[in-house]
C-alpha positions, -999 to 999 in steps of 0.1 A, spaced: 639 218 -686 626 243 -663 654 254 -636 635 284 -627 627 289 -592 588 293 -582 598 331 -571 617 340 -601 579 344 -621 566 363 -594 550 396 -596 556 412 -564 526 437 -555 534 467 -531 510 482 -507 509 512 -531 501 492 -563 477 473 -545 458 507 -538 461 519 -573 448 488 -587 421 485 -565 411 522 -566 409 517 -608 385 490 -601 359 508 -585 363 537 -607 357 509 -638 326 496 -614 314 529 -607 275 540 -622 274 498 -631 256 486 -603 215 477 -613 201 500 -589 204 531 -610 245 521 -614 247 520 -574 253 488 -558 238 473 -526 266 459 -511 305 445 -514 309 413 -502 350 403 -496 361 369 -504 386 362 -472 417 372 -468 426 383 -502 395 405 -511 397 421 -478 417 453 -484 407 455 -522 370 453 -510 376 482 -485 392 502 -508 362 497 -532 338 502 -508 354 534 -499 358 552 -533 324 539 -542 306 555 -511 296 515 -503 284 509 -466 272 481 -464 298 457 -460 304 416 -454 327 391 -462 327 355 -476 350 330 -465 359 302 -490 390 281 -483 405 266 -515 445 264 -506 463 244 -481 495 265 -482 503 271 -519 485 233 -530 447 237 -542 424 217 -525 383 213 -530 364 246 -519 345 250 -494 327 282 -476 332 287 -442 315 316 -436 287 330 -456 275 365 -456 237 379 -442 213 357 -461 188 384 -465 212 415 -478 225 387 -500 192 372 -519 204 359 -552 232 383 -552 213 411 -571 233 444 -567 259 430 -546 296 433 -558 319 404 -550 354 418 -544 386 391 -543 422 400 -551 431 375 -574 408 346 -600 432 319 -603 415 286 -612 380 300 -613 371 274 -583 366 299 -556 347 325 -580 325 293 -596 313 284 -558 303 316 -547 287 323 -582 265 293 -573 247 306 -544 246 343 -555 240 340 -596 235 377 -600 261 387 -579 289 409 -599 325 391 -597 352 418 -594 390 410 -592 419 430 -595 444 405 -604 430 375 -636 447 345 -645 434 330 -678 420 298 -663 396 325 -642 385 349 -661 354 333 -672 344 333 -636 349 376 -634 331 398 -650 357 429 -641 393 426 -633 423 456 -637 452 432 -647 460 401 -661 485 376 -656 499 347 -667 488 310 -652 522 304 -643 525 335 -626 528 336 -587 511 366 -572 534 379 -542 509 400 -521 517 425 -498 505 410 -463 524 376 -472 552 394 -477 579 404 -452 611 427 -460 646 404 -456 679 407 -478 680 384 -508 715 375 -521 719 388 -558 713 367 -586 746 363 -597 776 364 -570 778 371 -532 788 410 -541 
């Protein structure tokens, strides 16, 4: 029997570990792109990709930049995905020299959609579970299925009583 809590497997991300992490990927993803190791563009997959993408896009002197908007949670429950928002149909093509930046591959749903419509699009992540990582082709860290990933900007500072005791 499991009494673990969901939060008690967490890994808890910082805004500094974030940046670290992110900043590794692009230097992995740097002089990889087709067009002599350049790429064309950095797509985001909303929310999560957002700050990793702008971090890559930054250390990789990328200016064109555009977002993708897939929903695939309602709250923490997995539901069918779906894109809401798509990126500029001409920058994007077939997804040739565009780098598609999320925070985390989870189930590989999200990731498998968006490879769909952009097949030679390159999937970056910073964060892999293993039921994902067939769906990117670069990721900095991986992390166990059962793992909940505690991201910065769902996170909010309060006191939590200690494990043990009320002193």
């Amino acid at each position: 029997m499991n009494d673990r809590l969901p939060h008690e497997k967490g890994f808890h991300v910082s805004w500094d570990q974030i940046h670290r992490d992110a900043r590794a990927l692009a230097w992995r993803l740097d002089g990889k792109g087709p067009h002599n190791g350049s790429w064309k563009a950095v797509v985001a997959i909303t929310r999560g990709g957002m700050a990793p993408a702008m971090i890559v896009a930054r250390e990789l002197d990328i200016r064109t930049v555009d977002t993708i908007s897939v929903k695939s949670y309602d709250h923490q429950s997995r539901s069918e995905a779906k894109v809401l928002k798509a990126p500029d149909a001409e920058m994007m093509g077939d997804g040739e020299g565009i780098l598609v930046v999320d925070d985390l591959v989870d189930s590989g749903k999200t990731l498998e959609l968006v490879r769909k419509l952009y097949p030679k699009a390159h999937f970056a992540t910073v964060y892999a579970k293993p039921s994902g990582e067939p769906q990117v082709d670069t990721f900095i860290t991986g992390v166990s299925q059962d793992t909940w990933i505690f991201f910065p900007w769902d996170m909010a500072l309060q006191y939590v009583e200690p494990y043990r005791g009320k002193d």
